[in-house]
ZADODREN-910399 format. One line per field, with one value per residue (C-alpha): x, y negated, z negated; chain; residue in three letters. Coordinates in steps of 0.001 Angstrom, whole numbers, plus 500000, padded with zeros to 6 digits. Each point is the difference from the previous one (the first is absolute). Layout:
N
px = c(X, ...)
py = c(Y, ...)
pz = c(Z, ...)
kette = c(A, ...)
rest = c(Ala, ...)
This chain:
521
px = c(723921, 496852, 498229, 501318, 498666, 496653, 499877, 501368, 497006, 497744, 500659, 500460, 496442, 497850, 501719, 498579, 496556, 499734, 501005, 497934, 496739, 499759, 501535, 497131, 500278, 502639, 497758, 497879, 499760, 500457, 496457, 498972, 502342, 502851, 498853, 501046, 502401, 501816, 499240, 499352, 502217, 503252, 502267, 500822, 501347, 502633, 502416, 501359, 496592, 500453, 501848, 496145, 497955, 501884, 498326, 496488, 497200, 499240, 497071, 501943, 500487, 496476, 499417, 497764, 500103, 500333, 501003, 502518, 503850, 501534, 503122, 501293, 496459, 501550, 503928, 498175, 498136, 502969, 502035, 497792, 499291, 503335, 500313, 497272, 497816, 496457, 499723, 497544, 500971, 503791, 497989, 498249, 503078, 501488, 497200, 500077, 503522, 499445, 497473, 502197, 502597, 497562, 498673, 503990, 500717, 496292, 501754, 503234, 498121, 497489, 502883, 501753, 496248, 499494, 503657, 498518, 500080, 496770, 497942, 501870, 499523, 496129, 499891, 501813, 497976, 496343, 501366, 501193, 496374, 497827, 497098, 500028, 503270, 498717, 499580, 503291, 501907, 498009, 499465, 502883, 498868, 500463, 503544, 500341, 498044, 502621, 503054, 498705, 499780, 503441, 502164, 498317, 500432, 503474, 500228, 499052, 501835, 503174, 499293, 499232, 503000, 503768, 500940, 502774, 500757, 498523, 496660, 500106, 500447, 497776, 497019, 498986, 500903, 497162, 497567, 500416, 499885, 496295, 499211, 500324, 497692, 497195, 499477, 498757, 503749, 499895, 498807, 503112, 502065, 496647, 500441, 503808, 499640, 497358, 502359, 503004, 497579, 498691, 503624, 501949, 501657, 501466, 497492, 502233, 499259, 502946, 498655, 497028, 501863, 500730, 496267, 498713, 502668, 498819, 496491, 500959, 501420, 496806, 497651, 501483, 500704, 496305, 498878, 502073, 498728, 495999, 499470, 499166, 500325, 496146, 498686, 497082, 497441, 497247, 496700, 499082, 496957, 500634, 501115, 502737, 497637, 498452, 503629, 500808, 496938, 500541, 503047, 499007, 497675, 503715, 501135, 497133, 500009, 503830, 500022, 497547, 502281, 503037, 497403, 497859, 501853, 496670, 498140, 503293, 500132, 501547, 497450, 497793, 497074, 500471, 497055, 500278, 498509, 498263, 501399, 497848, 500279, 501150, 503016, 501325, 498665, 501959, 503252, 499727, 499943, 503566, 501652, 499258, 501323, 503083, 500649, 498791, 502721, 502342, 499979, 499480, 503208, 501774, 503117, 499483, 503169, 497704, 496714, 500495, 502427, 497061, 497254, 502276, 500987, 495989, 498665, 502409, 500716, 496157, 499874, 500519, 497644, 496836, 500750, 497177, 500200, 503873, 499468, 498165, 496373, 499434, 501349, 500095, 502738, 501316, 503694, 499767, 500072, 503696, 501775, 497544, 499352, 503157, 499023, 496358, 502536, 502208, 496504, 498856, 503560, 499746, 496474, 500887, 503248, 498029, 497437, 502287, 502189, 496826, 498450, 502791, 497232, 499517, 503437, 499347, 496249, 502139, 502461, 497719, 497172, 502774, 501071, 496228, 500369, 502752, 498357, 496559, 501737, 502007, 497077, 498149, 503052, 500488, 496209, 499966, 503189, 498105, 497429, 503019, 500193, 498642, 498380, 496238, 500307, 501487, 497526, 496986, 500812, 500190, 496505, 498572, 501259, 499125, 497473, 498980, 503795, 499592, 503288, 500038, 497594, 501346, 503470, 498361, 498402, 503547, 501395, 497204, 499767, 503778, 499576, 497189, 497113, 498067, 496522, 501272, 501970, 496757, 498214, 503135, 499920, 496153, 499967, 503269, 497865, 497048, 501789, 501934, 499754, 503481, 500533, 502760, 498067, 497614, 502593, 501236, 496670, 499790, 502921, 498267, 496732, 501832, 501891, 497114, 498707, 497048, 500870, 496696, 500775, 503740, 498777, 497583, 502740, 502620, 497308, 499223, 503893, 499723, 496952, 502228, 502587, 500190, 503777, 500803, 502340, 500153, 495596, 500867, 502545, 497874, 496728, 501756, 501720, 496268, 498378, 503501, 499382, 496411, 501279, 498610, 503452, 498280, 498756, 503385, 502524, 498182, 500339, 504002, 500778, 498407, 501507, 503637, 499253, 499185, 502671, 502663, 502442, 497654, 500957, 496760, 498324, 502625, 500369, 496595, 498965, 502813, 497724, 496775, 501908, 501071, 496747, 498911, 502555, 501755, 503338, 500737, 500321)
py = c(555415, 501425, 498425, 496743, 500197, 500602, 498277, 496732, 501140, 499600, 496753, 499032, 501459, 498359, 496394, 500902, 501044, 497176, 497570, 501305, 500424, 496441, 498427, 498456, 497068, 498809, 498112, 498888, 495980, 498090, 501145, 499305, 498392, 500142, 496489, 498711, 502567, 499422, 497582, 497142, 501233, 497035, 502127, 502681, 497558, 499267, 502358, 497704, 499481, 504226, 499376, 497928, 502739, 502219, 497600, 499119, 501859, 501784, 496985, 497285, 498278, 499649, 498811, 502721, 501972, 503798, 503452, 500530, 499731, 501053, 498677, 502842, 499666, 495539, 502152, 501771, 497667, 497560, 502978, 500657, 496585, 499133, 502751, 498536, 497805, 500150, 502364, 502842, 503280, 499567, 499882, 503146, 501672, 499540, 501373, 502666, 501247, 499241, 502352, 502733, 499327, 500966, 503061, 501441, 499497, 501918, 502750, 499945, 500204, 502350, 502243, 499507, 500690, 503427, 500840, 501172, 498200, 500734, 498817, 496608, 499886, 500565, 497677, 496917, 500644, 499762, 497075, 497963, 500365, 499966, 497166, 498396, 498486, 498271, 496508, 500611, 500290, 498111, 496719, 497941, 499438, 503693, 499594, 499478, 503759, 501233, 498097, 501229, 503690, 500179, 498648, 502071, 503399, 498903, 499318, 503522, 501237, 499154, 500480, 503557, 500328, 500797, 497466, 498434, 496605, 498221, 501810, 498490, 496761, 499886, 501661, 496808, 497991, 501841, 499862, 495906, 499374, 502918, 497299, 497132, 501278, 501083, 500078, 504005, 500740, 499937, 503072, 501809, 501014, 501409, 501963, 500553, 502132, 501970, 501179, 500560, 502030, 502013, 500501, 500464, 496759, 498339, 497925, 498306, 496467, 498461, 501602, 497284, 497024, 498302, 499941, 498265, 497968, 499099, 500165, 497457, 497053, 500411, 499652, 496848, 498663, 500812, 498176, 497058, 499893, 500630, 498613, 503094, 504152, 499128, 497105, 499585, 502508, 501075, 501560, 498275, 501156, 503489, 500152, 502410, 503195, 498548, 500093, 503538, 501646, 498608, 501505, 503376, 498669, 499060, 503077, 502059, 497428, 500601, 503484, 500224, 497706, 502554, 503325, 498192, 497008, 499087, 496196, 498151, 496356, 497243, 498374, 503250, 498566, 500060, 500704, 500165, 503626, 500895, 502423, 502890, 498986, 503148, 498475, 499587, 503519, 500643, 498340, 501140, 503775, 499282, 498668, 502748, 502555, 498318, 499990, 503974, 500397, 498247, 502104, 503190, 499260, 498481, 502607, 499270, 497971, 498781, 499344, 497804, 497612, 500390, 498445, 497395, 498921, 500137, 498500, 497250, 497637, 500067, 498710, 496046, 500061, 501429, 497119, 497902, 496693, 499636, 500955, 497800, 499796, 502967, 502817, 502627, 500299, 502078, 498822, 500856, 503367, 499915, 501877, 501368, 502133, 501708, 501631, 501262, 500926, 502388, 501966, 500744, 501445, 501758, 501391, 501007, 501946, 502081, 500863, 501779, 501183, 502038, 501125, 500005, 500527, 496314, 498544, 499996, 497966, 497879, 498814, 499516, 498052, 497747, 499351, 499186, 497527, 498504, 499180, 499061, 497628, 498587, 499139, 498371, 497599, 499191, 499013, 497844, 498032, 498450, 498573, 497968, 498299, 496424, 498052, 500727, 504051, 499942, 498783, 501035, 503667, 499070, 497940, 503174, 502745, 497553, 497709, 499505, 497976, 496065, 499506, 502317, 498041, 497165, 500590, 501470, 496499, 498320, 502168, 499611, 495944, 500001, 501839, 497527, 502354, 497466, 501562, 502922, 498811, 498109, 503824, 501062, 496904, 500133, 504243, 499026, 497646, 502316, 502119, 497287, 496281, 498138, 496406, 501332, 501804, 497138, 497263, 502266, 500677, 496362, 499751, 502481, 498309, 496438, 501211, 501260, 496160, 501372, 497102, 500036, 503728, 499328, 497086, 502693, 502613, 498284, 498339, 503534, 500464, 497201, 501215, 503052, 497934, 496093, 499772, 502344, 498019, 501394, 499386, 496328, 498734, 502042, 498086, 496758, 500204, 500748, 496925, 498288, 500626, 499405, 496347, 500122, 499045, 498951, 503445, 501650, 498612, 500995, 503488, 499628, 498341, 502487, 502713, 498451, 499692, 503923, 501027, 497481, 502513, 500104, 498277, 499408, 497790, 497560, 499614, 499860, 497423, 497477, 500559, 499178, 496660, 499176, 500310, 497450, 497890, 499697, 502075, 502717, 500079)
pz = c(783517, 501190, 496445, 500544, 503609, 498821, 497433, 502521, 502300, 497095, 499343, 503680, 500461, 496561, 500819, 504070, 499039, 497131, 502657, 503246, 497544, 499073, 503258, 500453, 497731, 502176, 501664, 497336, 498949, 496261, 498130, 496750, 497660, 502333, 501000, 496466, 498880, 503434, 502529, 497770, 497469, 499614, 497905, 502605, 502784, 497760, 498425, 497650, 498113, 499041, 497097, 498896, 500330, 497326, 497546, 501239, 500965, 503397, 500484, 498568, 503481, 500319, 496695, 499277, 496698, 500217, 498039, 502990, 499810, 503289, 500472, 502122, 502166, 501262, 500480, 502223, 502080, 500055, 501348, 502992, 500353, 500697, 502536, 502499, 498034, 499591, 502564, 498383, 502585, 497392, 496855, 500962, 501338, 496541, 498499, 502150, 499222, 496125, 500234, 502028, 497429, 497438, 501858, 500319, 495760, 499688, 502304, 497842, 496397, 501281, 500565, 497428, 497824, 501854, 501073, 503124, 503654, 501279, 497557, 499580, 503862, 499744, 496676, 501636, 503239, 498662, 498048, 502972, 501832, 496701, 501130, 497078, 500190, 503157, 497716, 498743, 503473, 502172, 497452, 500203, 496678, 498830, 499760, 495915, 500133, 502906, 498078, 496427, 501214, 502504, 496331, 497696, 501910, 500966, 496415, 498942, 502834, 498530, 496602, 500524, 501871, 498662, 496834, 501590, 499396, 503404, 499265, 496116, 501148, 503399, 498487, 497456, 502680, 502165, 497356, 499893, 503489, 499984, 496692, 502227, 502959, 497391, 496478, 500499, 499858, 496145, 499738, 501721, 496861, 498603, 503638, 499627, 496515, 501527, 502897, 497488, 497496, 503076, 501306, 496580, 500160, 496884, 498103, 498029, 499393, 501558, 503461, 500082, 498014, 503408, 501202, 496319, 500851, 503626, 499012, 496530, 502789, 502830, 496994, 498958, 503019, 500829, 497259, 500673, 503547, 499199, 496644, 498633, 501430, 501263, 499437, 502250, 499389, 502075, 499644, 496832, 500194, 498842, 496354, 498764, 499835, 503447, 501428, 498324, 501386, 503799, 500031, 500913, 503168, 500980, 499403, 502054, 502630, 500271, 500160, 502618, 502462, 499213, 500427, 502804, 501893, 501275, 500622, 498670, 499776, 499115, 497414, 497992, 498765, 495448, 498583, 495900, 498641, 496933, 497360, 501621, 503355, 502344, 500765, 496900, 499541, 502877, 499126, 496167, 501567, 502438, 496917, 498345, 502748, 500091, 496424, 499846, 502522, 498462, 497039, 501694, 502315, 497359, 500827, 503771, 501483, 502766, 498840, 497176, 502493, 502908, 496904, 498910, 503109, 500993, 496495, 498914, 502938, 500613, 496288, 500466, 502416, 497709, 497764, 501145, 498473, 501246, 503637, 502816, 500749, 501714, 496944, 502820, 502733, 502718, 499547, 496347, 500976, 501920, 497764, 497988, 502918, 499790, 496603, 502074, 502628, 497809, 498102, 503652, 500745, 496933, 500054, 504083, 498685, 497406, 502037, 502256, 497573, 497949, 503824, 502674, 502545, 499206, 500869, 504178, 499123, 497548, 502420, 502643, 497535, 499392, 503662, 500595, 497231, 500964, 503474, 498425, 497858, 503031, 502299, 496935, 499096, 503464, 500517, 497024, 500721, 502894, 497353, 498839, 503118, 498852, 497155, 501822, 500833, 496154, 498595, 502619, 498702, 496285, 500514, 501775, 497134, 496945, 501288, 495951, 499608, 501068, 500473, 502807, 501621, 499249, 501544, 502975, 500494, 499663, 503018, 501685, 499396, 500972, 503316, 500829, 499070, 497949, 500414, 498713, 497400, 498602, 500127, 497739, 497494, 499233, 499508, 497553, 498388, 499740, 497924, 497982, 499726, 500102, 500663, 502778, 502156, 499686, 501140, 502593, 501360, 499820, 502052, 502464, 500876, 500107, 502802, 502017, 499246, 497117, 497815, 498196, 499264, 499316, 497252, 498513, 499707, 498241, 497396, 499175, 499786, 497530, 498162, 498519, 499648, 499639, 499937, 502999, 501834, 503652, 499553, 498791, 503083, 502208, 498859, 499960, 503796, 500986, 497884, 501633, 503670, 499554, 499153, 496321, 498759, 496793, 499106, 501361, 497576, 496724, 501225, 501013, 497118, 497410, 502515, 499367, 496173, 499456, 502414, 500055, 502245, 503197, 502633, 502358, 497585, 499602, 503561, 500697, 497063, 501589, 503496, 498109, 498842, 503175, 501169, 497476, 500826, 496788, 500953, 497839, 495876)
kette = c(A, A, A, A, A, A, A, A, A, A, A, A, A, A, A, A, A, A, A, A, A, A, A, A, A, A, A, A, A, A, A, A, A, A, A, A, A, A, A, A, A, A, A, A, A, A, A, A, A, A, A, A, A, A, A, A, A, A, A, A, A, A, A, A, A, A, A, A, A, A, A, A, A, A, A, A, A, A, A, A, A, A, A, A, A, A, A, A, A, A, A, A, A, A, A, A, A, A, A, A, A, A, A, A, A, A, A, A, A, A, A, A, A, A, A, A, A, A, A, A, A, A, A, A, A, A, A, A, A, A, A, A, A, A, A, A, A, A, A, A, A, A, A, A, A, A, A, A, A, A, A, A, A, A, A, A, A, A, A, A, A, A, A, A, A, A, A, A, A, A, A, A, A, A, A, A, A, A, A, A, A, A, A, A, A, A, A, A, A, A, A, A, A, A, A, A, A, A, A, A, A, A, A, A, A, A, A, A, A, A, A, A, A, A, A, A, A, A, A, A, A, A, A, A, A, A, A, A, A, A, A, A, A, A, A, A, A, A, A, A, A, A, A, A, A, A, A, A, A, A, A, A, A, A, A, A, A, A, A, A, A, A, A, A, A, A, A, A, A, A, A, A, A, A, A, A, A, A, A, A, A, A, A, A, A, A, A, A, A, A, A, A, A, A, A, A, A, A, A, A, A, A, A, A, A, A, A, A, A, A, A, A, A, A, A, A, A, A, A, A, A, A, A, A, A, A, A, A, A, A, A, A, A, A, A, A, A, A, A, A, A, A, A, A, A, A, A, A, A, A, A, A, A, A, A, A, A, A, A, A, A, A, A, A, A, A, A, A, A, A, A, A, A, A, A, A, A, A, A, A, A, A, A, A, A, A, A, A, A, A, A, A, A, A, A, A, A, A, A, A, A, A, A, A, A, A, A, A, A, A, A, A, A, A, A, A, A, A, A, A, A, A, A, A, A, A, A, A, A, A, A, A, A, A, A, A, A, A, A, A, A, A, A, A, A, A, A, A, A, A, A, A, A, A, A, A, A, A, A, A, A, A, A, A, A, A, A, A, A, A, A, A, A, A, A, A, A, A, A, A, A, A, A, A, A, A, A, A, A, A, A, A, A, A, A, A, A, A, A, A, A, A, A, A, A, A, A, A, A, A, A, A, A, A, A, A, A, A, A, A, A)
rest = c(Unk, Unk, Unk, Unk, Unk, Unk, Unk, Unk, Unk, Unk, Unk, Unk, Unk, Unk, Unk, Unk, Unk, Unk, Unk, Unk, Unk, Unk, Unk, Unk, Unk, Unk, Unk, Unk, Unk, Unk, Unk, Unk, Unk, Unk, Unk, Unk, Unk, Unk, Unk, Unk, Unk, Unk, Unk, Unk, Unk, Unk, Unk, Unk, Unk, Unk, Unk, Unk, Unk, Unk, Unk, Unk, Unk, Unk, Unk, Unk, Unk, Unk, Unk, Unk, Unk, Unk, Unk, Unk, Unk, Unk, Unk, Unk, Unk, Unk, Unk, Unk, Unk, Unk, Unk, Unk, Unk, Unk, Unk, Unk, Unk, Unk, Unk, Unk, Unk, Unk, Unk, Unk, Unk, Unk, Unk, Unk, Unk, Unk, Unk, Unk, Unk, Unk, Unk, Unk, Unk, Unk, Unk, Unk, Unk, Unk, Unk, Unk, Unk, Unk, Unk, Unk, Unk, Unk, Unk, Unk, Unk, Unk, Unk, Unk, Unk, Unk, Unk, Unk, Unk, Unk, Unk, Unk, Unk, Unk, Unk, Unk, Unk, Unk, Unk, Unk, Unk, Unk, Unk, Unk, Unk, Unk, Unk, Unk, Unk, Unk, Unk, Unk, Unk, Unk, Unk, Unk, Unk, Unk, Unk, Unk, Unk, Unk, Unk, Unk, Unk, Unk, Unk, Unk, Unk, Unk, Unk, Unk, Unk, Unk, Unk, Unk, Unk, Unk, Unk, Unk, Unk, Unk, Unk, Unk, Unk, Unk, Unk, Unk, Unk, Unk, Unk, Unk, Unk, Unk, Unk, Unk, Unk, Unk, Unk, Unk, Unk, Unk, Unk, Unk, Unk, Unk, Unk, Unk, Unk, Unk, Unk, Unk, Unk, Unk, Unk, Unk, Unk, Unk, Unk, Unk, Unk, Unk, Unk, Unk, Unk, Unk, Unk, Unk, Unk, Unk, Unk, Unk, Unk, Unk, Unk, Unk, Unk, Unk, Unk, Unk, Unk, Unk, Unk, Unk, Unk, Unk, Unk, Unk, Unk, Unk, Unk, Unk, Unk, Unk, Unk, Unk, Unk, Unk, Unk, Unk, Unk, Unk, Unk, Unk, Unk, Unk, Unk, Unk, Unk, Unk, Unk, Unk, Unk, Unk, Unk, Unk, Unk, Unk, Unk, Unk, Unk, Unk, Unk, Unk, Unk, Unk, Unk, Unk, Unk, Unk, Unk, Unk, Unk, Unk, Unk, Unk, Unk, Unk, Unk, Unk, Unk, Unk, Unk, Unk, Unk, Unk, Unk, Unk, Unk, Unk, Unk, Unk, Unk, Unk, Unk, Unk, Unk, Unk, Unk, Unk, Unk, Unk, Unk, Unk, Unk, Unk, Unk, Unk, Unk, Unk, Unk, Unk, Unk, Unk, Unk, Unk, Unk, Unk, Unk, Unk, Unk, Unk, Unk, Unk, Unk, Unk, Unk, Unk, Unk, Unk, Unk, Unk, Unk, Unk, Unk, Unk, Unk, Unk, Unk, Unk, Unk, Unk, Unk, Unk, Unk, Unk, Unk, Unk, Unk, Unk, Unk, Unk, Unk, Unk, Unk, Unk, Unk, Unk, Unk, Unk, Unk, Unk, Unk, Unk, Unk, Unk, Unk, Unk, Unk, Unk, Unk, Unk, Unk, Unk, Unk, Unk, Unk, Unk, Unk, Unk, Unk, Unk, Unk, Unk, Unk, Unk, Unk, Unk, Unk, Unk, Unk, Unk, Unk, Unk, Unk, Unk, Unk, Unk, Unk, Unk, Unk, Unk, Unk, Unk, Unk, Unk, Unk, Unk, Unk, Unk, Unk, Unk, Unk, Unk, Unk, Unk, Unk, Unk, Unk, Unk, Unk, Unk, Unk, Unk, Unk, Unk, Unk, Unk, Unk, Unk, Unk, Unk, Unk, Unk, Unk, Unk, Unk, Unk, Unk, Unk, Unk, Unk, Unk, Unk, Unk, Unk, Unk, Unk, Unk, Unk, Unk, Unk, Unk, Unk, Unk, Unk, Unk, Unk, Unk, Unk, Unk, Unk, Unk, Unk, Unk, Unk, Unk, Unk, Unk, Unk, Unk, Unk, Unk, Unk, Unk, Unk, Unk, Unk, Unk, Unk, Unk, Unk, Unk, Unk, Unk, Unk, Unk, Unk, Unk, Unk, Unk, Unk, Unk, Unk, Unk, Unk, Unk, Unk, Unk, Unk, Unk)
């Protein structure tokens, strides 16, 4: 009785501090892509349309092509939707608990790993405050990472458990729904015969059937839905050994953010390395370690689970081509983390096993750790306040990325800070010329009444490219209001040929004919 009553005051007390730690994004608006993925997002207000997103892609709404098939991520937002709408303090709160779920199955498999309740206690707690999961919990858009991670633990969770029949059946079931959050899940039966060969489980084939099974009908259906397992590739810049080599700078850059949690934000700057670059030097030497301790623990019950669980999820990610167009994320790092999680455990619990005189120092180290990593999380939450303190930190800790820059100078533009926003736009287009930030710079001076600067703008957005649409309406409502309806319609009309689905310049040629007084054609 006493056990249960710890172990109930263990749980009680990781779902508390996982909660209280990251309170903070309660208050916290829709940044980033939450303003597609949510609040202009038309399949989530209705619940009938869920059966749809089973067979199209997580973008599909918007028309927009993508490596990303989420159907758990528009469940989710139709869930909360329906509870209060588009209300954002709900879509936090849910995060919130996902991500105290996911802190209470880290307490459960940690003790189940070390069979001891202190440890699993001191695991799951540095794992609910870890600063890098700040993306994950305080993005509305980190919930495929927090949905991904909560199914695949409860997955493994029950899997290790007693082979009854519920846990047979429920454990596949897990692994779909973790498959339908993020594609990362594939990799859990890899992560399920590395428990069972650590633990003595049966390894017979009929064990893992069920998951080839489950993982057999996502693939398809993921193919169905995208046209392909990932059809739009980025970065084609970097050939194959290119995209081989810049896969250790991922893997440096990521184990510094799990060692040192330290100038985290949401856009790091990519920067392709040569073959002898340190970082790849750097990287090169990790992978190494790891593989030197996975053969020198290969008897080890823990450490082999603590790699896998740190090396394969992360996997996905250092695929460079098939991710988005910044290759290196905080939220990639969710459950990842875990795995770093379980090696520090380790490493604390044979240093004071060797040298008792170490165990007080241990303890208390950790404690200190705990709090460190507390006060850091809770600091950085408040940077996910809004689109412009977002982005202001991003622009401030990679002021080499223009699209930092350049979504600074959106918030700012929307919160009426035009000056500043044209200060953002021009230092994005310092570093890289792109016909967007052009128009929308455009956009910018017109509405401070700089039409001659306006005109100049979007010719340059025209000069990269000729059949930019947003440039060509944009020129032609200028030319339009300037009353050279003559020199307006050419540039509607070629606008509507090259991009027959846009609305604006349809509307705005039958204006131009009005204006002629011919009607409309």
């Amino acid at each position: 009785m006493r056990l249960r009553a710890r172990r109930a005051a263990c749980i009680a007390g990781v779902a508390l501090l996982a909660v209280t730690v990251h309170s903070g994004s309660l208050a916290n608006g829709f940044v980033y892509d939450d303003a597609q993925q949510v609040v202009r997002n038309p399949w989530i207000r209705d619940p009938a349309l869920l059966p749809k997103v089973v067979i199209s892609g997580a973008w599909d709404y918007a028309s927009t092509a993508s490596n990303y098939y989420r159907p758990a991520m528009h469940a989710f937002y139709t869930a909360v939707h329906a509870v209060r709408g588009l209300d954002p303090a709900v879509f936090h709160l849910a995060n919130l608990l996902l991500h105290a779920a996911v802190c209470v199955l880290v307490f459960l498999l940690s003790e189940l790993l070390f069979g001891d309740l202190f440890a699993a206690l001191a695991a799951a707690a540095i794992f609910a405050v870890h600063p890098v999961h700040t993306e994950a919990v305080s993005w509305i858009g980190g919930f495929p990472d927090l949905g991904a991670a909560l199914f695949c633990l409860a997955a493994l969770w029950v899997h290790a458990g007693d082979e009854v029949a519920w846990r047979r059946c429920s454990a596949p079931a897990l692994f779909l729904c973790a498959l339908w959050c993020k594609e990362i899940a594939l990799v859990l039966p890899v992560l399920l015969l590395v428990w069972d060969k650590g633990h003595g489980h049966s390894l017979r084939l009929t064990r893992y059937l069920p998951y080839a099974a489950v993982a057999a009908v996502y693939l398809t259906l993921r193919a169905h839905a995208l046209g392909g397992l990932a059809p739009v590739r980025r970065h084609e810049e970097l050939g194959t050994l290119a995209v081989a080599i810049n896969t250790f700078p991922l893997i440096a850059a990521y184990a510094r953010m799990l060692v040192l949690p330290t100038r985290l934000t949401v856009f790091h700057g990519f920067e392709p390395a040569s073959l002898f670059d340190l970082r790849v030097i750097l990287g090169a030497a990790i992978v190494c370690a790891a593989a030197g301790m996975a053969v020198w623990f290969r008897r080890s019950r823990e450490v082999p689970v603590a790699l896998a669980v740190l090396a394969l999820p992360l996997l996905p990610a250092l695929y460079i081509p098939g991710v988005g167009e910044n290759p290196l994320a905080e939220r990639y790092l969710y459950l990842p983390s875990l795995g770093f999680v379980w090696l520090l455990i380790l490493a604390a619990r044979a240093a004071a096993s060797r040298t008792p005189a170490l165990a007080r120092p241990t303890v208390a180290a950790g404690i200190g750790l705990v709090i460190l990593f507390s006060f850091a999380s809770a600091a950085r939450q408040r940077v996910w306040r809004s689109d412009r303190t977002l982005w202001e930190d991003a622009a401030a800790k990679s002021p080499g990325a223009p699209i930092a820059h350049y979504n600074l100078a959106v918030a700012l533009k929307d919160e009426g800070g035009l000056e500043g926003a044209i200060a953002e736009y021009e230092a994005a287009l310092s570093i890289q010329q792109s016909s967007i930030a052009w128009t929308s710079l455009a956009a910018a001076q017109a509405a401070l009444g700089r039409d001659q600067l306006a005109h100049a703008a979007l010719l340059n957005a025209l000069a990269l490219d000729p059949g930019y649409g947003p440039a060509l309406n944009d020129l032609g409502l200028m030319e339009l209001r300037a009353g050279r309806v003559e020199s307006a319609i050419p540039l509607f009309e070629r606008a509507i040929k090259l991009h027959p689905t846009m609305p604006q310049p349809r509307e705005n040629l039958a204006l131009a004919y009005k204006a002629l007084g011919s009607g409309t054609r």
